[in-house]
N, CA, C and O atoms as a GROMACS GRO file, in nm:
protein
  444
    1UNK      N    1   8.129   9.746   9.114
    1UNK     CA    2   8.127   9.697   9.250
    1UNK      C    3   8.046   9.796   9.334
    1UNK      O    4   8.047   9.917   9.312
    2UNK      N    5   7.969   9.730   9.441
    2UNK     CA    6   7.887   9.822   9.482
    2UNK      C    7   7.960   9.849   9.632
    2UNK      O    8   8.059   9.782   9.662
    3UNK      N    9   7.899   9.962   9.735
    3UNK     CA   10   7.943   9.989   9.844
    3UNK      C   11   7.909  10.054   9.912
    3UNK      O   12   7.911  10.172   9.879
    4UNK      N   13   7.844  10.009  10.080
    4UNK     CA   14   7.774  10.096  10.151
    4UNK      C   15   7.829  10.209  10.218
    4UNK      O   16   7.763  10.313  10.220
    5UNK      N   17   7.959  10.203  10.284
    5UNK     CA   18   8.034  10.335  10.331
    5UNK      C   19   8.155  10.386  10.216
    5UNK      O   20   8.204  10.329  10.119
    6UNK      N   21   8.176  10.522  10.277
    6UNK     CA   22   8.230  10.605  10.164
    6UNK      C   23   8.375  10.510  10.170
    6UNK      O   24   8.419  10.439  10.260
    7UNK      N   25   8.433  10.544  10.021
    7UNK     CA   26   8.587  10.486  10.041
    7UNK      C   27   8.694  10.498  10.108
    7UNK      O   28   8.723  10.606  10.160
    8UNK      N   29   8.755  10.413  10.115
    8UNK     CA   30   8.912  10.503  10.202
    8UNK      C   31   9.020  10.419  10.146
    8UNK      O   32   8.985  10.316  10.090
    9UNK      N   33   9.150  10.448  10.152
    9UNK     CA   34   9.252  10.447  10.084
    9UNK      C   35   9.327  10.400  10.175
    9UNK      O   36   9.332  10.485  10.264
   10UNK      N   37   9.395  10.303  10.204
   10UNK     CA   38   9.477  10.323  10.274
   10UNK      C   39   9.664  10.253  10.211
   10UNK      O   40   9.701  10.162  10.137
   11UNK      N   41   9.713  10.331  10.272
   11UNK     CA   42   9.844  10.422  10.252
   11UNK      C   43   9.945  10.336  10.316
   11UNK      O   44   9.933  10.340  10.438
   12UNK      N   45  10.046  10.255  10.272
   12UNK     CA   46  10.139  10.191  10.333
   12UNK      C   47  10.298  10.181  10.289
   12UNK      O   48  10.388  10.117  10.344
   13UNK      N   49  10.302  10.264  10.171
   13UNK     CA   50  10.418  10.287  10.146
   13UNK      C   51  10.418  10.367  10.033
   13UNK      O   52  10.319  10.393   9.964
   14UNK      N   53  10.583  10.423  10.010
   14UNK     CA   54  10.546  10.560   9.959
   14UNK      C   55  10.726  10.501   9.871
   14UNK      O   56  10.822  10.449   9.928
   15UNK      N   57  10.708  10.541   9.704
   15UNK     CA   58  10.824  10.512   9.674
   15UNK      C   59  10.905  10.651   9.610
   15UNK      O   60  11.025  10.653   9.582
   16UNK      N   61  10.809  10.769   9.596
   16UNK     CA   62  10.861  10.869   9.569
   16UNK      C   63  10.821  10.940   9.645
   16UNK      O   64  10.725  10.894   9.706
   17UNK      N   65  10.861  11.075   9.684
   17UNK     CA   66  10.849  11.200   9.758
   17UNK      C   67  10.832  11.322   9.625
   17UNK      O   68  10.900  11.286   9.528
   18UNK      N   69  10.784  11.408   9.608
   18UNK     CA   70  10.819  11.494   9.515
   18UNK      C   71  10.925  11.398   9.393
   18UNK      O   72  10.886  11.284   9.371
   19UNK      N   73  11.020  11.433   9.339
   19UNK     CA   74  11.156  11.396   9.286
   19UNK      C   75  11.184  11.284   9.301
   19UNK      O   76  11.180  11.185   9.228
   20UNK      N   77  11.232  11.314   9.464
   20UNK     CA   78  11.311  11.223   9.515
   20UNK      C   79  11.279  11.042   9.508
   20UNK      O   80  11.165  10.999   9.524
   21UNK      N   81  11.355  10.984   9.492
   21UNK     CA   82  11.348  10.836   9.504
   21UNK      C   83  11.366  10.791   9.588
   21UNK      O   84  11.474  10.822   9.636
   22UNK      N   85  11.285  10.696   9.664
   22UNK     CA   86  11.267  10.685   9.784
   22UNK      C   87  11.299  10.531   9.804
   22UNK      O   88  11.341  10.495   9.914
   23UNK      N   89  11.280  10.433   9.696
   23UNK     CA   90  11.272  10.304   9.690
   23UNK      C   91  11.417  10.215   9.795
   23UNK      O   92  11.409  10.112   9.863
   24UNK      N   93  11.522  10.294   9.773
   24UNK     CA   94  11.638  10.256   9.792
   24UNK      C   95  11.667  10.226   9.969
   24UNK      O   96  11.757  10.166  10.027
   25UNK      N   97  11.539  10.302  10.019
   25UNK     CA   98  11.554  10.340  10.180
   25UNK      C   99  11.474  10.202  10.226
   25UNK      O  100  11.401  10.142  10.148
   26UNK      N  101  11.498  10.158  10.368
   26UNK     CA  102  11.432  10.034  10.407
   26UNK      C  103  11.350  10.098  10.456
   26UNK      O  104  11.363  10.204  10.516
   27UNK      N  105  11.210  10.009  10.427
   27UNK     CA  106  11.071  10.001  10.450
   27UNK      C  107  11.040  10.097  10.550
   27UNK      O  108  10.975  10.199  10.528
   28UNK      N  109  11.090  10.065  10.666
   28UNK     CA  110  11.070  10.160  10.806
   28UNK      C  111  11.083  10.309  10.773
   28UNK      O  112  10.998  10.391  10.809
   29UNK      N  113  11.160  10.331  10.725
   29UNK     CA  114  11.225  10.460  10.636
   29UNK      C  115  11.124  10.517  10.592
   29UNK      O  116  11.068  10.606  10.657
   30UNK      N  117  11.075  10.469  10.451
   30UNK     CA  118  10.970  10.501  10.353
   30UNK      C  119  10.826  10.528  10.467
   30UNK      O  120  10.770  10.637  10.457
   31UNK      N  121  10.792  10.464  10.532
   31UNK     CA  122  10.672  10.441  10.591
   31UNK      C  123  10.686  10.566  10.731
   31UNK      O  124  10.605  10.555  10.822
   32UNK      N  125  10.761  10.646  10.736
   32UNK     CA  126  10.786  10.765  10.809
   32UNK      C  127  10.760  10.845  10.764
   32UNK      O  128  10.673  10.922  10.804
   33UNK      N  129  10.852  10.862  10.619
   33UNK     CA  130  10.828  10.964  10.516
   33UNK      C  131  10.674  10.966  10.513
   33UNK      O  132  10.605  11.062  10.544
   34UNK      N  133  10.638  10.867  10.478
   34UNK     CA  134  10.474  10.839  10.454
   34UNK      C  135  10.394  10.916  10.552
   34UNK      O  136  10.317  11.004  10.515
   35UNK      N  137  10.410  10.888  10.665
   35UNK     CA  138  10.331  10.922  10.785
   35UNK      C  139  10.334  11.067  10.821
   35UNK      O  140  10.253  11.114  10.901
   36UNK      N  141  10.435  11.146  10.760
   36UNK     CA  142  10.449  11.304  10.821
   36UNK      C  143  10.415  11.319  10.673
   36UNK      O  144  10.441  11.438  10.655
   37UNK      N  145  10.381  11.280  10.581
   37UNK     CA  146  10.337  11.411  10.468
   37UNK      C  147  10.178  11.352  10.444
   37UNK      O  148  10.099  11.429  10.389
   38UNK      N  149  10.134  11.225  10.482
   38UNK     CA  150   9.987  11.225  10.552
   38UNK      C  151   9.917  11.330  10.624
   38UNK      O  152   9.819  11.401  10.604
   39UNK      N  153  10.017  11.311  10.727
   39UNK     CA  154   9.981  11.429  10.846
   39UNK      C  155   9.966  11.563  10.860
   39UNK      O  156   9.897  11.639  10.928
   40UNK      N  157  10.083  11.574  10.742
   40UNK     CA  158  10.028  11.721  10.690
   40UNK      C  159   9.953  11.742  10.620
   40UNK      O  160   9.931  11.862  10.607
   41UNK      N  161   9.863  11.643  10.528
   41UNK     CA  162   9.782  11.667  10.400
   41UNK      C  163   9.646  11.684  10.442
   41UNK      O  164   9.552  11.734  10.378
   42UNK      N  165   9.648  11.628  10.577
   42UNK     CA  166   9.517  11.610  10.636
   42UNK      C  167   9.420  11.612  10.511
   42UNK      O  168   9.361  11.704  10.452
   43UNK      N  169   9.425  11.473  10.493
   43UNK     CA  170   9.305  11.412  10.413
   43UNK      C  171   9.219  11.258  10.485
   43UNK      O  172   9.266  11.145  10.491
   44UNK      N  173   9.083  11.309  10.532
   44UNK     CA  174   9.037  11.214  10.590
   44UNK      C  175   9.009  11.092  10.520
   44UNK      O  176   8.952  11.012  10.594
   45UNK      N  177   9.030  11.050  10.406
   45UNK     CA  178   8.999  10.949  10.352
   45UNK      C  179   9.138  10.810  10.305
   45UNK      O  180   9.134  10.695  10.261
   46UNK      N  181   9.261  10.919  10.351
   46UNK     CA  182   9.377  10.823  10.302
   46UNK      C  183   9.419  10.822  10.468
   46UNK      O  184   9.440  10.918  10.543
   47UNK      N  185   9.422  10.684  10.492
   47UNK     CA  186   9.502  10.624  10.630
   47UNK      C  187   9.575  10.539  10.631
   47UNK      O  188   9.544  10.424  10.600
   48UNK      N  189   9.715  10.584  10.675
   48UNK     CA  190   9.819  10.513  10.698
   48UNK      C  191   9.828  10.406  10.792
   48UNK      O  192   9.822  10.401  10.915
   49UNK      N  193   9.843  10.317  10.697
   49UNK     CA  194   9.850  10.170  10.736
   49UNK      C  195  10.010  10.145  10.787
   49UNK      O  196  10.115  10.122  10.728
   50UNK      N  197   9.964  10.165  10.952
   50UNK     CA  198  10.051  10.138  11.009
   50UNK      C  199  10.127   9.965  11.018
   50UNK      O  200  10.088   9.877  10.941
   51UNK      N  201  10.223   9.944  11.108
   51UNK     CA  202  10.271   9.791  11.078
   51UNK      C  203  10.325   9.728  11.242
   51UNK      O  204  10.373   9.787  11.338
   52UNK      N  205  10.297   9.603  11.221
   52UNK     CA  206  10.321   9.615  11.378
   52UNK      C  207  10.438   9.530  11.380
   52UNK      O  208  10.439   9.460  11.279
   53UNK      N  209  10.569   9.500  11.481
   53UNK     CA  210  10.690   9.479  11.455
   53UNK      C  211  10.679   9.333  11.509
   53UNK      O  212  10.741   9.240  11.457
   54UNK      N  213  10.588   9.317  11.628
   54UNK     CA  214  10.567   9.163  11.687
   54UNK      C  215  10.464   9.115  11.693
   54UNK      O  216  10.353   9.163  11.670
   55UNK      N  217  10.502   8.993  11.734
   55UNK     CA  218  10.310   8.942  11.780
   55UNK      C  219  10.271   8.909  11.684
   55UNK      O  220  10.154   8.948  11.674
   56UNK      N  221  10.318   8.828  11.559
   56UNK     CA  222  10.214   8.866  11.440
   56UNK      C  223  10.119   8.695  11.437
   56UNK      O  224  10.020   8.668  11.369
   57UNK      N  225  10.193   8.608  11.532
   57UNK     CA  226  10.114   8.501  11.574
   57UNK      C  227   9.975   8.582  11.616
   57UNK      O  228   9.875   8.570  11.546
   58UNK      N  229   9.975   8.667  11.740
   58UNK     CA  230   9.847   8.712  11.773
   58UNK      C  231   9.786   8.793  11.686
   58UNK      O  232   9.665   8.812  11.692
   59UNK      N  233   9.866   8.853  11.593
   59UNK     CA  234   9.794   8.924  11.516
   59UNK      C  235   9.695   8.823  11.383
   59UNK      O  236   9.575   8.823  11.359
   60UNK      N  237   9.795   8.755  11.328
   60UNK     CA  238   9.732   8.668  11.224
   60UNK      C  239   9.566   8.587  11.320
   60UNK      O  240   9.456   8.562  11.270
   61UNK      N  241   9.605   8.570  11.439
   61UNK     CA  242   9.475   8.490  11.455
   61UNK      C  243   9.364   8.576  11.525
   61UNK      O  244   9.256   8.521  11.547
   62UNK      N  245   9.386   8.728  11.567
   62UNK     CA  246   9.297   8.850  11.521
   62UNK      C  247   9.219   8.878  11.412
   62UNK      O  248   9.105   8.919  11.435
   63UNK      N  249   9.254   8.865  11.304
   63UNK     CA  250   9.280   8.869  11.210
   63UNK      C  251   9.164   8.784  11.177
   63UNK      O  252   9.056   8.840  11.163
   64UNK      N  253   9.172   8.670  11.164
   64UNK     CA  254   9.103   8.532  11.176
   64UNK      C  255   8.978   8.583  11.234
   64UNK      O  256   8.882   8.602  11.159
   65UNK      N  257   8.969   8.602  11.334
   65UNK     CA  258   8.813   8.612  11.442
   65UNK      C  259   8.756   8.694  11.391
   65UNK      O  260   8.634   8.673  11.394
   66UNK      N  261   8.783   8.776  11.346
   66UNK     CA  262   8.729   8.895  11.287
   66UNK      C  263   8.641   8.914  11.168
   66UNK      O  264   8.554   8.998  11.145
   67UNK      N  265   8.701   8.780  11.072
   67UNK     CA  266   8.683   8.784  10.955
   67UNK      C  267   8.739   8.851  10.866
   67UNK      O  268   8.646   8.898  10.799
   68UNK      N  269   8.831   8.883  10.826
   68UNK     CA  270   8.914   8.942  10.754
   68UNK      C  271   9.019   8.855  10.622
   68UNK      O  272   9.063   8.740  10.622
   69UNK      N  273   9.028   8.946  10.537
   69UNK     CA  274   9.122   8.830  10.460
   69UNK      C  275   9.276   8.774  10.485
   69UNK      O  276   9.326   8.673  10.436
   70UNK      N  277   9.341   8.876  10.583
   70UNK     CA  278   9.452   8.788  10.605
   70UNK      C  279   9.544   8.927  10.639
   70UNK      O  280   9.496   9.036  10.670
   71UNK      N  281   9.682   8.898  10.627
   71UNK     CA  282   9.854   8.978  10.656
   71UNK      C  283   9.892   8.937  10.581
   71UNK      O  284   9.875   8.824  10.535
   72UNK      N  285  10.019   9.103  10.514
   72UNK     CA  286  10.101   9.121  10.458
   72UNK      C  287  10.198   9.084  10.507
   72UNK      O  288  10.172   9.099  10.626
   73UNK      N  289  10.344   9.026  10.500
   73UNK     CA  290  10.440   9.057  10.598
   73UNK      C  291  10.600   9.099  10.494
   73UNK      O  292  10.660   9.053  10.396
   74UNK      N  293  10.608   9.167  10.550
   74UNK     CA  294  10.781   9.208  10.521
   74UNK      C  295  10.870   9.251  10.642
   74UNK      O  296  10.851   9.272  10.762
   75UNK      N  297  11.016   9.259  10.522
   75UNK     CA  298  11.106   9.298  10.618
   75UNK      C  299  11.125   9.445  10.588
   75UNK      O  300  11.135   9.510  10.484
   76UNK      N  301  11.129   9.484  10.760
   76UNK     CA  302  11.146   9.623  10.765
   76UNK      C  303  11.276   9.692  10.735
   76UNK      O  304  11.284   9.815  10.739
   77UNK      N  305  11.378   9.615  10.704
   77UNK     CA  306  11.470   9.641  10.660
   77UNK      C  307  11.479   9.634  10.461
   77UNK      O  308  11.577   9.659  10.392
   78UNK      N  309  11.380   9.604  10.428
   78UNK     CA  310  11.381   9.571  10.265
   78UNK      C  311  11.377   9.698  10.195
   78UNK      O  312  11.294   9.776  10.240
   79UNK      N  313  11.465   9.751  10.067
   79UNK     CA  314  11.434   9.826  10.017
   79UNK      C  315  11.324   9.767   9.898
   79UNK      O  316  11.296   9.652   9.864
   80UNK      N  317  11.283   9.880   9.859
   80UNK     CA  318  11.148   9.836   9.726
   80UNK      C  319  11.211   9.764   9.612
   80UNK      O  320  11.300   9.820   9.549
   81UNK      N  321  11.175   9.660   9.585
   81UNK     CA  322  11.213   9.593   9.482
   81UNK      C  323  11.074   9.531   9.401
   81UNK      O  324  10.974   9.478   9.451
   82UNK      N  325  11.114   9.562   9.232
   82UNK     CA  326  10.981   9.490   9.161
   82UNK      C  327  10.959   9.354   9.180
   82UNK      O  328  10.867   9.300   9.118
   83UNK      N  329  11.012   9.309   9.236
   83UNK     CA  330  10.994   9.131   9.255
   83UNK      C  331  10.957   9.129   9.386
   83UNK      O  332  11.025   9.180   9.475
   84UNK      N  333  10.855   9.075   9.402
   84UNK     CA  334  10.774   8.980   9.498
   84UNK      C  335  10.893   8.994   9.620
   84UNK      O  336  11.011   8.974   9.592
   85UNK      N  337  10.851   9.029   9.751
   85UNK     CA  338  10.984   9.032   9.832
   85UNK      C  339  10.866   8.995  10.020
   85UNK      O  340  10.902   9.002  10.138
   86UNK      N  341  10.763   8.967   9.973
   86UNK     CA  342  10.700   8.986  10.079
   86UNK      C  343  10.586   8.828  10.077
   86UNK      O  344  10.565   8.741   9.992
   87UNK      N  345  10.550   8.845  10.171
   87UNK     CA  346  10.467   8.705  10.236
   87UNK      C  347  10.301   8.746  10.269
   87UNK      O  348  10.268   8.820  10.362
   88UNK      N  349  10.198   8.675  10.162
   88UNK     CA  350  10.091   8.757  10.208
   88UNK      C  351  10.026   8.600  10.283
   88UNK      O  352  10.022   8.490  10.230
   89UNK      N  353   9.977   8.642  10.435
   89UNK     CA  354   9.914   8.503  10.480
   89UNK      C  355   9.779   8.500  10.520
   89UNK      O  356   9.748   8.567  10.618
   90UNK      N  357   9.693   8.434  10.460
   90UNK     CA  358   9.547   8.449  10.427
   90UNK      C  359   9.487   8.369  10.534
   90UNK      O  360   9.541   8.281  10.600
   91UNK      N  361   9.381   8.408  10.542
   91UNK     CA  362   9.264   8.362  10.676
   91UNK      C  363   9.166   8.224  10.548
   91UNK      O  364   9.097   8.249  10.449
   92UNK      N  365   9.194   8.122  10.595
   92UNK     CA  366   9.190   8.016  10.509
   92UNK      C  367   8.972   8.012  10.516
   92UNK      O  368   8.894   7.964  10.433
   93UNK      N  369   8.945   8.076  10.635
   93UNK     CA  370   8.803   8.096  10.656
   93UNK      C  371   8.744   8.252  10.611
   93UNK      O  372   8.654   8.307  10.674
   94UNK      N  373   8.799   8.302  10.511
   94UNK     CA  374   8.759   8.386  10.518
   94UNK      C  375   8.662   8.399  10.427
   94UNK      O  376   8.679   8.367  10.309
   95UNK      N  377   8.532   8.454  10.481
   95UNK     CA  378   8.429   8.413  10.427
   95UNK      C  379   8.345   8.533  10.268
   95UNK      O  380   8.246   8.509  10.199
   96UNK      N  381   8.409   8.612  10.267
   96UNK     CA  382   8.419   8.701  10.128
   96UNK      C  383   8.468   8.599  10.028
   96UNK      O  384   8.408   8.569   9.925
   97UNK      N  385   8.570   8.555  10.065
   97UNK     CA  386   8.700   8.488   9.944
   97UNK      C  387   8.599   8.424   9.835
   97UNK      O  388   8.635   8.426   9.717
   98UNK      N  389   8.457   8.361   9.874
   98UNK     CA  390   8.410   8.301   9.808
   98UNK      C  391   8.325   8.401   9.725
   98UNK      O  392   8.284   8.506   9.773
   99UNK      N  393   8.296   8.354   9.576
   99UNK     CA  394   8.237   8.422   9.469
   99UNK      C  395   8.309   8.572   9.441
   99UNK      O  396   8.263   8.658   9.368
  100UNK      N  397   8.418   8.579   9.508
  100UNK     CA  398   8.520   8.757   9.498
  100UNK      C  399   8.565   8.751   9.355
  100UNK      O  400   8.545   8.841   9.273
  101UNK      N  401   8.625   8.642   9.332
  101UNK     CA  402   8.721   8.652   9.188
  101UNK      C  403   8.603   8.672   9.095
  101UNK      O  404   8.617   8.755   9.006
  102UNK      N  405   8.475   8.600   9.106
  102UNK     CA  406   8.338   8.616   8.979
  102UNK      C  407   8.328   8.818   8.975
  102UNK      O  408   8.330   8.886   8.872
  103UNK      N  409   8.320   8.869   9.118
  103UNK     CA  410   8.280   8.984   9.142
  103UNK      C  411   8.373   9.089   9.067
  103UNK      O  412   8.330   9.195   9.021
  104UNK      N  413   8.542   9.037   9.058
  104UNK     CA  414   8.591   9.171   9.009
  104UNK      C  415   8.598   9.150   8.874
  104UNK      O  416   8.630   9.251   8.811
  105UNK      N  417   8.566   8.998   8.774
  105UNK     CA  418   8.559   8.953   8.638
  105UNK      C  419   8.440   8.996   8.594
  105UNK      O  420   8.406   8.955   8.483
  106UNK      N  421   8.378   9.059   8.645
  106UNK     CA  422   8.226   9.095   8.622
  106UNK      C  423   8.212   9.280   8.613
  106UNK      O  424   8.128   9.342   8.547
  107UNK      N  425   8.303   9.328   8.688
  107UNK     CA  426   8.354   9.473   8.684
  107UNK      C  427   8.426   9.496   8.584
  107UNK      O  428   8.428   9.603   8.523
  108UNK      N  429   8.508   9.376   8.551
  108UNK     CA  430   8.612   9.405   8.432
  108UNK      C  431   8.549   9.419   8.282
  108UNK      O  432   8.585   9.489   8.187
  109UNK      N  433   8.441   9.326   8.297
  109UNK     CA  434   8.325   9.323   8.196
  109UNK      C  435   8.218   9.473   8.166
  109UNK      O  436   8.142   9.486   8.071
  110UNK      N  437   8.239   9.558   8.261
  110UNK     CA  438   8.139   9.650   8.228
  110UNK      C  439   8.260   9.801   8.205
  110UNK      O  440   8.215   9.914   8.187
  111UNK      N  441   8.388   9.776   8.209
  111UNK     CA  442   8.482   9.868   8.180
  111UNK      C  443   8.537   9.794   8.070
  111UNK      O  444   8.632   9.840   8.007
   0.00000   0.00000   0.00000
């Protein structure tokens, strides 16, 4: 895959700390933890993907204008679970979507 600006990472939840297990704590929880050991790592390339609590009507159709592929949504009360627990809602115009799936079957082909 090719790419004109450098990468970035971004960071939205965190299920271990060192040791510790973190999964058990609701979302809001984890995503704190997240945000103060970011902050201390000061690494410009990983950014915490913050979450916004309302609005997500205005947000989803932000979202939209923009061109973008879409929102995640969960509950901020959810602890981490391996099963599917979240709602991803896609920008039905989004204009990447097309020829994407050829693009990463074609990466998979040269690894």
């Amino acid at each position: 895959m090719s790419r004109k600006a450098q990468v970035s990472f971004y960071a939205f939840d965190l299920l271990w700390l060192g040791d510790k297990d973190l999964r058990g704590l609701p979302l809001v929880k984890r995503k704190r933890h997240l945000q103060r050991l970011l902050s201390k790592a000061k690494l410009p390339v990983v950014i915490f993907a913050n979450h916004i609590e309302q609005m997500g009507t205005s947000l989803y159709r932000e979202v939209c204008e923009r061109d973008l592929e879409g929102i995640v949504c969960k509950r901020k009360d959810s602890v981490y679970s391996s099963r599917r627990r979240w709602l991803k809602v896609k920008n039905p115009n989004y204009t990447q979507a097309v020829g994407r799936r050829e693009m990463f079957d074609k990466f998979r082909e040269r690894t």
